[in-house]
C-alpha positions in Angstrom: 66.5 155.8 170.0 64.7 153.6 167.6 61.3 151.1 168.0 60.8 147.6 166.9 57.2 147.3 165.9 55.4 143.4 165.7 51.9 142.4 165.5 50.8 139.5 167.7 51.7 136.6 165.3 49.6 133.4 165.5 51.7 130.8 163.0 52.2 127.3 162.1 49.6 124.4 161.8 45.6 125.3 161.8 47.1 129.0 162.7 44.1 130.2 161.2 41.4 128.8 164.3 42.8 131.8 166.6 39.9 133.7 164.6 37.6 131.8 166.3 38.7 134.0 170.0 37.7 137.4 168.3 35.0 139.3 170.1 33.8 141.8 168.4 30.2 143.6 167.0 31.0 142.9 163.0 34.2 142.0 160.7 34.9 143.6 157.4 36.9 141.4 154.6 39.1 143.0 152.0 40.0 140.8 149.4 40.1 140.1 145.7 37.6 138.7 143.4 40.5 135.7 142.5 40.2 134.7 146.7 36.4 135.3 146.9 35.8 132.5 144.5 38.2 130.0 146.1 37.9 128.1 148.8 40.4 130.8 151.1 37.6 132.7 151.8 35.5 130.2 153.0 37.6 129.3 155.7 37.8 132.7 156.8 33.8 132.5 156.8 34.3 129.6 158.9 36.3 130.4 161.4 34.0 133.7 162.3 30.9 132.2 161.6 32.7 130.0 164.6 33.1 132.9 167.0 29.4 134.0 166.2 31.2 137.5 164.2 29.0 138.8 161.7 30.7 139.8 158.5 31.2 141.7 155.2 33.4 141.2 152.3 34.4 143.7 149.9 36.5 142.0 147.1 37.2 144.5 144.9 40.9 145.0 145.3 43.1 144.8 142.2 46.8 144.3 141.9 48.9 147.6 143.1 46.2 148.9 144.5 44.7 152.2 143.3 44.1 155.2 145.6 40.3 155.2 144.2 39.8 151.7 145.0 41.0 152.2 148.7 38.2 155.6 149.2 35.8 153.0 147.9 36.7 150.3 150.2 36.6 153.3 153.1 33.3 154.2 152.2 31.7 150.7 152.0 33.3 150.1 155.4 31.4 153.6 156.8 28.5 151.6 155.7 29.0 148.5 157.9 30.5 150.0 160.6 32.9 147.1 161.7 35.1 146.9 164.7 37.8 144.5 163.1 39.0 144.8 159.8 40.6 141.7 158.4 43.1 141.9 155.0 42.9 138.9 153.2 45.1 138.2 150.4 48.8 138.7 149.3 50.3 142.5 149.7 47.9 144.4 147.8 44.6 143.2 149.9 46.2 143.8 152.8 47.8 147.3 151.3 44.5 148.6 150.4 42.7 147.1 153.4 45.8 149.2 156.1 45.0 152.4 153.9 41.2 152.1 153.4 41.0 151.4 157.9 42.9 154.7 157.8 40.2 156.3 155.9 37.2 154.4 157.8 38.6 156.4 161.2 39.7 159.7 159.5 37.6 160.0 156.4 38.8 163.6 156.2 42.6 162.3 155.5 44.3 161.9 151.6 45.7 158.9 151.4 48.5 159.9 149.4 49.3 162.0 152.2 49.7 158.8 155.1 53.2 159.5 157.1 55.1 158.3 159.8 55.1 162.0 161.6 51.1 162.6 161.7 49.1 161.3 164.3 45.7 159.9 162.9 44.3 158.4 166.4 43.6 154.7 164.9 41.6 152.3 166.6 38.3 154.1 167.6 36.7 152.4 165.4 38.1 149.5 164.3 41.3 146.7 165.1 43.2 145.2 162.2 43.9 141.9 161.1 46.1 140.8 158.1 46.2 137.1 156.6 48.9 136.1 153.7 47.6 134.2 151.2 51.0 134.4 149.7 54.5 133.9 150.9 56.1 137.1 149.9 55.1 140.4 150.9 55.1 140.7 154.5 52.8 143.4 154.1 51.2 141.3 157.6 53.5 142.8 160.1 54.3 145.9 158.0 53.2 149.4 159.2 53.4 150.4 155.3 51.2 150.6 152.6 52.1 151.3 149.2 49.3 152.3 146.5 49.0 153.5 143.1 48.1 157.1 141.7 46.7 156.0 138.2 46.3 159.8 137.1 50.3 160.5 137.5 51.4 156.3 136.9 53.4 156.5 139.9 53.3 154.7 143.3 53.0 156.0 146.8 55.4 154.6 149.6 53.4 155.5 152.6 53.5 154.6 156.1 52.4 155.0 159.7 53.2 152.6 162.8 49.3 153.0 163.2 49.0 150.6 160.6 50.6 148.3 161.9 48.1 145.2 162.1 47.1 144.0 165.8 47.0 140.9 164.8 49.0 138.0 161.5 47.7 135.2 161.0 50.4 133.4 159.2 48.8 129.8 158.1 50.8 127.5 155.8 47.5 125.7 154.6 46.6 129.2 153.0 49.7 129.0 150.0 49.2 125.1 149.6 48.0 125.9 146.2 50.0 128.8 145.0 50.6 127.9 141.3 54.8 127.6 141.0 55.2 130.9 139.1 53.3 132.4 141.9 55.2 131.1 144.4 58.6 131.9 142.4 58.5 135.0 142.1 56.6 136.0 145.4 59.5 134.3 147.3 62.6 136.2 145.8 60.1 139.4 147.0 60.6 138.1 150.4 64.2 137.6 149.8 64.8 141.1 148.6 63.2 142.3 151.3 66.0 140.2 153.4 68.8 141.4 152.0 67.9 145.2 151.3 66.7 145.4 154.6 69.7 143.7 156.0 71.7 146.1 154.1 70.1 149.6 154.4 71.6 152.8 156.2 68.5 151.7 159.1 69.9 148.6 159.6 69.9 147.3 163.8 70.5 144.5 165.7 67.0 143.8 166.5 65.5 143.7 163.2 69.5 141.8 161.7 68.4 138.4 163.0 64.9 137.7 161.1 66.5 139.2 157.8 69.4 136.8 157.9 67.0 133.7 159.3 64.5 135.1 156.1 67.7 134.9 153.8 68.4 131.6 154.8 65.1 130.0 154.6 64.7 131.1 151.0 67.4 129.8 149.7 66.8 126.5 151.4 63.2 126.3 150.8 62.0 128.0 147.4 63.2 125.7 145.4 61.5 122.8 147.0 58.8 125.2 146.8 58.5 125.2 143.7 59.3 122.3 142.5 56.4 120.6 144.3 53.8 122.7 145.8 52.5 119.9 148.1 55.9 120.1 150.1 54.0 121.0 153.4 58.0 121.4 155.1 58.8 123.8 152.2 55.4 125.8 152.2 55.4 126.4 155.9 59.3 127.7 155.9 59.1 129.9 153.2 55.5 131.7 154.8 57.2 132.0 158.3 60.6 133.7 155.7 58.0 136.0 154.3 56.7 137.2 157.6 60.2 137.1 159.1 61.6 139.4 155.9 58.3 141.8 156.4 59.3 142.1 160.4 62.8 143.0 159.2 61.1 145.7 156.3 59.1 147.1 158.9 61.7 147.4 161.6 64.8 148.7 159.0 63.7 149.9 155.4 63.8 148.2 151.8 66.6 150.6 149.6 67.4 150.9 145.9 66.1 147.6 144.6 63.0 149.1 145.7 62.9 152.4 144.4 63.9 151.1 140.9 61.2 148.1 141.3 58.5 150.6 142.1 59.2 152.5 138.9 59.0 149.8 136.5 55.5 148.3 138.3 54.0 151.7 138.0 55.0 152.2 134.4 54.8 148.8 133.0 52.8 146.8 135.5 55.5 144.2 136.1 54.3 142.6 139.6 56.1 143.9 142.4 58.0 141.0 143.7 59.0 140.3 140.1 60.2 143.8 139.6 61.8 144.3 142.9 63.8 141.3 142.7 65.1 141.6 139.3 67.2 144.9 140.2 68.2 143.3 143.1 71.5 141.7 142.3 71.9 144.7 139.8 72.1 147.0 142.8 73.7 144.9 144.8 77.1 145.3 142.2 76.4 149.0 142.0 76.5 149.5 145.8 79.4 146.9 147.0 81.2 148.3 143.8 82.3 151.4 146.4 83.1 148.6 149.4 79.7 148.9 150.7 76.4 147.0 151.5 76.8 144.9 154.6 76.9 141.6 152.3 79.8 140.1 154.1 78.0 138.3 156.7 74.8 137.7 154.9 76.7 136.0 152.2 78.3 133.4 155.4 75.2 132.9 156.9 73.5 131.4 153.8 76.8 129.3 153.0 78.3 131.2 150.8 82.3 132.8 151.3 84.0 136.0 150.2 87.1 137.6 151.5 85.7 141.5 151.8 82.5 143.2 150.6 83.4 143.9 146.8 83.6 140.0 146.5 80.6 139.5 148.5 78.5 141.7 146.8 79.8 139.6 143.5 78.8 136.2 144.7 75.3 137.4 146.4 74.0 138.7 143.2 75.5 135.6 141.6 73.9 133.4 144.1 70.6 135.3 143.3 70.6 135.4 139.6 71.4 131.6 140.3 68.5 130.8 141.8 66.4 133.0 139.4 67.6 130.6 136.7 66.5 127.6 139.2 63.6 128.5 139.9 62.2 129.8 136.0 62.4 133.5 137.3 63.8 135.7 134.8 66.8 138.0 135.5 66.3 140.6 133.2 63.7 143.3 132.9 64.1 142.8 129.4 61.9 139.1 129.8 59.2 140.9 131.9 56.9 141.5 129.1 58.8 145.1 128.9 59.0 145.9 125.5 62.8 147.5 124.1 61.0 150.9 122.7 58.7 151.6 125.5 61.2 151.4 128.0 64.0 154.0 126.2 61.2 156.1 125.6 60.2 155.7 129.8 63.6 156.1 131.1 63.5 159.7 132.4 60.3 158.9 134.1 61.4 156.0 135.8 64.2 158.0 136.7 62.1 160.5 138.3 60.0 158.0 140.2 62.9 156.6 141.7 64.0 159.7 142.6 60.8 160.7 144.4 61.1 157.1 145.8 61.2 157.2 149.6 63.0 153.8 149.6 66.3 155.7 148.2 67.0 157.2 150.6 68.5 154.9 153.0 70.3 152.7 150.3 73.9 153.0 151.4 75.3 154.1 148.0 73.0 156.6 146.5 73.3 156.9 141.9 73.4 160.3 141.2 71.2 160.7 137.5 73.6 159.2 135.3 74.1 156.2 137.8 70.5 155.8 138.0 70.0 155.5 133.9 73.1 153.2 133.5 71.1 151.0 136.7 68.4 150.9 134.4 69.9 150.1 131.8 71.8 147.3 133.0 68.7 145.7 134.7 66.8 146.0 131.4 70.2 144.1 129.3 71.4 141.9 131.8 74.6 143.4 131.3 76.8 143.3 134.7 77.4 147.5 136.8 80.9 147.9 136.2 80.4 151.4 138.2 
């Protein structure tokens, strides 16, 4: 038996006005000091000053957010004493404002120790809703959270289907104004999510269709993207592929890509989507390199052909690194401000983090040590997995 988890999803044009039906006693805003000072925020202010909801805002959230930031938020929540929560911003807002709800209801629990088997009794208190401000994470209909431990440079992978938000708000006029290299790179994190998820040992047919219709979208629509912000068709396609690629991560599981991706961001502070997808079509050879991965059909359905999964593993990652070029993404860890020494001297501790990763466990080919170094390796070179 399995479960297929969603939030209510309000979407498409002026998406954002369905804030103007909460009831409630008081909101609480997590954001970043970046969307506090823009003009996201005030329509957010708008829209509840609409429904007569009193409000808050902590916008203290940095990127990959820290497990002291998220007790903060907690307490300045205890403070206020909302009944809705709202995340506001890309994955690590909404990241910190999942974890830091969990804390406002159970102040007792470490958040390093959120899991899927515990039950924390969520919702007493407090409902949750999540708004992208980027096309990319999915982090909206998600019932993850992943934060940093600064002491021991590593990051958590933690989840609970209590976190899962009550309600997205998935509005394209939010991500008009992504800058392009902002848009770039959080768009191939919404395609890795497609295709690991697609691909993992938790793969069903329930959560298959919105990682292949995710797939799709992205290759038809970053581009267009990026190449002209003010592409309302584009901008709208690739925030519904985000939120379609999240429903497919929360509903099957991210695999290698990830675990190697979460090393590097914890040691070197390479954004996620940027790390993540830059292993991607290096683990994509590695694991279709023994006949496996699931790429067959992916690679059809976004109009590509191959004969059997070796070959299809072959022209996935080439179609990735291909659209990495098109886009001004780089497809080496080598060009992501990773500098040659640092990362030699790092490789046995992003080994270990990958090893502790939770995300490995359901990639379909598992590297033994020795794999995972020459993975490395190869991502940090650009040089092709032969293995």
């Amino acid at each position: 038996m399995w479960y297929f988890n969603s939030p209510l999803i309000a979407f498409g044009d002026d998406a954002l006005s369905h804030l103007e039906q909460i009831q409630g006693r008081r909101a609480f805003i997590v954001t970043d000091h970046f969307i506090a000072q823009s003009p996201l925020l005030a329509k957010v202010e708008e829209r509840l000053k609409r429904a007569g909801l009193p409000y808050t805002v902590f916008a203290d959230v940095e990127p990959e957010p820290a497990l002291e930031t998220v007790r903060r938020c907690a307490a300045a929540m205890t403070a206020e004493g909302p009944d809705w929560i709202i995340g506001l911003g890309g994955g690590s807002c909404m990241d910190a404002a999942k974890a830091a709800w969990l804390l406002y209801e159970r102040p007792e629990v470490d958040p390093a120790g959120i899991n899927p088997m515990e039950t924390f009794g969520l919702r007493a208190k407090a409902r949750l809703i999540s708004i992208p401000t980027t096309s990319g994470t999915g982090s909206e209909v998600t019932w993850a959270t992943v934060l940093t431990d600064t002491q021991e440079k590593r990051k958590l992978g933690l989840a609970s289907r209590e976190l899962l938000s009550d309600i997205a708000i998935v509005d394209p006029a939010l991500v008009m104004s992504l800058p392009p290299s902002l848009t770039a790179f959080t768009g191939l994190d919404a395609l890795t999510h497609a295709v690991e998820s697609y691909a993992s040992m938790w793969a069903n047919d329930f959560a298959d269709g919105v990682c292949l219709k995710a797939a799709q979208l992205v290759f038809a629509y970053l581009p267009r993207a990026v190449a002209d912000g003010s592409d309302v068709e584009a901008r709208e396609k690739m925030h519904n592929a985000a939120t379609l690629a999240g429903l497919g991560l929360g509903n099957s599981q991210a695999a290698l890509a990830h675990a190697l991706g979460h090393s590097v961001g914890a040691l070197f502070r390479v954004p996620h989507g940027r790390a993540v997808s830059v292993c991607l079509p290096y683990t994509i050879e590695y694991t279709s390199n023994a006949g496996l991965g699931r790429y067959l059909d992916l690679v059809r359905f976004v109009g590509f052909s191959a004969q059997d999964e070796t070959e299809a593993g072959r022209v996935l990652s080439g179609a990735i690194r291909g659209l990495m070029r098109q886009i001004g993404q780089p497809e080496r860890l080598a060009d992501c401000d990773v500098p040659e020494a640092e990362f030699r001297a790092q490789l046995e501790a992003l080994c270990d983090r990958a090893e502790l990763d939770t995300c490995l466990v359901v990639a379909r080919r598992i590297p033994e040590r020795d794999e995972l170094r020459r993975l490395f390796l190869c991502a940090y070179d650009g040089t092709p997995v032969d293995f």
